[in-house]
N, C-alpha and C positions, 0 to 999 in steps of 0.2 A: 552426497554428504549433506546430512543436515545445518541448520544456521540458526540451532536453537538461543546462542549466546549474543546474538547480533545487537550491536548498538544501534542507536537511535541512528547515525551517520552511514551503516552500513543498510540497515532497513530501507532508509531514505533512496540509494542506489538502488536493490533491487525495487523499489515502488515504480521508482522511474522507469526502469524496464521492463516493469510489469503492464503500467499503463501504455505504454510505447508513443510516449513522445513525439510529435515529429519536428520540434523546435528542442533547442536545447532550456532548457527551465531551471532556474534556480529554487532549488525547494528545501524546506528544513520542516522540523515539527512543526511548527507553528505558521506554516504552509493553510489555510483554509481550505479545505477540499473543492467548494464552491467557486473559489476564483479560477481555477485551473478549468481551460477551456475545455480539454483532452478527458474529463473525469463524466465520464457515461457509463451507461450498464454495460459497455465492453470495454471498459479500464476496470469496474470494477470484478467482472468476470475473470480479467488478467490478473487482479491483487487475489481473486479467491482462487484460481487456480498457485499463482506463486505460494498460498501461504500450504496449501499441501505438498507440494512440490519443494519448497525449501523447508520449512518447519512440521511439515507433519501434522499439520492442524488443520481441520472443516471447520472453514467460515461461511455464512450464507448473507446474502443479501441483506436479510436485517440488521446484522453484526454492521454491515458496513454502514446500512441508513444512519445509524447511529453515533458514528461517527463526524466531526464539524472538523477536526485538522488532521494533518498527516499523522501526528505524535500518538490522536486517538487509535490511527489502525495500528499505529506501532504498538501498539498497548492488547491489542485480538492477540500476541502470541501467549499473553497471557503467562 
C-alpha cells in the first residue's frame, strides 16, 4: 500500500526505520540531518529505497545532498 498522504509525523517514523537506528532517537522536522550520527550513505540508501517502496517515488542521492532537516526529505515526496 502506498503512503502517499503521510504527515510530517508519520514520515518521521518510517525515516527512522528507514535509517535503522540502533538507539532509540528523538526526531521531528526540524531534526538537522547532520546531528544524527546514524545518517551515512547507507541511511540514506535506506531513505531512497523507502521512498520507492512506500510512495512510489525515485530519489537519488543529490535529492537527498540537498536536504539540511528531516522536514526537507519530508518535502522529496513532493
Amino acid at each position: 500500500m502506498k503512503a502517499a498522504m503521510d504527515t510530517l509525523e508519520q514520515f518521521v517514523e518510517k525515516f527512522k526505520n528507514a535509517v535503522d537506528f540502533q538507539d532509540e532517537v528523538q526526531l521531528t522536522g526540524d531534526t538537522n540531518l547532520k546531528t544524527l550520527a546514524e545518517w551515512d550513505s547507507l541511511a540514506a540508501l535506506g531513505v531512497i529505497i523507502m521512498f520507492d517502496m512506500e510512495y512510489d517515488k525515485a530519489i537519488a542521492g543529490k535529492d537527498l545532498a540537498g536536504c539540511q532537516l528531516v522536514s526537507d526529505v519530508y518535502k522529496l515526496i513532493g
